[in-house]
N, C-alpha and C positions, 0 to 999 in steps of 0.2 A: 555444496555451494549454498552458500549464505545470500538468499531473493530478499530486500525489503520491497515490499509493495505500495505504491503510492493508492491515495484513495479511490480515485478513477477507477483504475483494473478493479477494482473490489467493487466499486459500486456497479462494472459492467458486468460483473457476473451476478449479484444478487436482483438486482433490477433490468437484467436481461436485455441492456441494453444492445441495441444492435447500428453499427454492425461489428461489436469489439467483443461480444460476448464470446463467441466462439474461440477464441485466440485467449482471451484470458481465463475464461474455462480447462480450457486446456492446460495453462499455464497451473490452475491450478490442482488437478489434478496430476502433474508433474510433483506440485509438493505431497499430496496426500500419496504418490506410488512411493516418496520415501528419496525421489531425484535430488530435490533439494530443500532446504530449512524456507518456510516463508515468514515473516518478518512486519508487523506495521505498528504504527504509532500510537499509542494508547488516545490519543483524542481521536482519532480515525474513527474508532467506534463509537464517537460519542457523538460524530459529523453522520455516521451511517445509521444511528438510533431516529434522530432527527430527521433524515431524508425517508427512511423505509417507515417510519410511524405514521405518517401521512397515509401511505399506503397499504398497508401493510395488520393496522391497527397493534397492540400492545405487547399480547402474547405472540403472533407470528415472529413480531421482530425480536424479540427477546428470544424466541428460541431460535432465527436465522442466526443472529450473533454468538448465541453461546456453542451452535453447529461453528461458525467461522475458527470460532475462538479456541474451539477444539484441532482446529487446524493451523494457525496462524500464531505465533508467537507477539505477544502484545507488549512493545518496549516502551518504557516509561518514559513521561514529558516531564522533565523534573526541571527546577531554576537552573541549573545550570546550564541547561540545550535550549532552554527559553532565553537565558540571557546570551547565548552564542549567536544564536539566529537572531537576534535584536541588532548586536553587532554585526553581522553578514549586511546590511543594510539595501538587502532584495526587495523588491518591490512587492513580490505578495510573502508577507509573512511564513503563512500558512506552508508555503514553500519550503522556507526558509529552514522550517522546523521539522518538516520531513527530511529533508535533507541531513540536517544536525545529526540527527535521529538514527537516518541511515549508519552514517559513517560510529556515533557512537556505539552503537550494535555491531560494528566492523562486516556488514554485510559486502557480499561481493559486489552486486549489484545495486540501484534503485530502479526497481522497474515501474513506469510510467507513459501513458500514452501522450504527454508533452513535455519531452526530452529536453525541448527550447528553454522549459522553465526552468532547468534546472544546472544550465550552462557550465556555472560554477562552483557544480558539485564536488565534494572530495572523493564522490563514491562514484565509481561509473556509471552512466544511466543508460538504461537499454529498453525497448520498447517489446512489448509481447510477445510480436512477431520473430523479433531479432533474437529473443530468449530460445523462443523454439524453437529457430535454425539452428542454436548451439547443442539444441537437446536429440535432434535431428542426427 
């Protein structure tokens, strides 16, 4: 099973957020046991370089990422998924482009903890919890 991960799930496990971390934890650990492929978008790390360096300072997050990275397959933001998502004419971008992203990686899923954003996905969207009923 092909998991794209939206940035949410990723940042509630590196920033521990709660109360999602446990559930996306989990999720991923499902990919590290080999369950399924995980998947994000090559700006994704460039949005979690930025969030976790605040906190985090320079080397921490450098090496949280390159742990990630070691896990997560990093699919490229190239003109062409930029100008697809330009035409999808979503309200939040940023959306827009995960989404592109997912379905050009031919992932099974996009998993995300707001499902709403992403209505007019081509990829099915499923939220953490609902991933780990399947895995269940």
């Amino acid at each position: 099973m092909k998991l794209f991960i939206d940035t949410n799930v990723v940042l509630d496990v590196l920033a521990q957020r709660e109360p999602w971390f446990d559930d996306a934890s989990r999720l991923l650990a499902h990919i590290e046991a080999g369950k399924a492929s995980g998947h994000i978008a090559a700006h994704t790390l460039t949005t979690l370089h930025y969030l976790l360096f605040k906190h985090l300072g320079q080397q921490r997050t450098a090496t949280v990422l390159i742990d990630l990275t070691s896990l997560l397959q990093v699919e490229a933001v190239d003109h062409q998924i930029l100008q697809q998502a330009l035409t999808l004419g979503w309200r939040d971008f940023e959306d827009a482009v995960q989404a592109v992203t997912a379905a050009q990686c031919q992932a099974d899923y996009l998993v995300t903890r707001n499902p709403r954003d992403f209505k007019q996905s081509l990829v099915p969207v499923i939220t953490p919890p609902e991933l780990l009923a399947l895995f269940a």
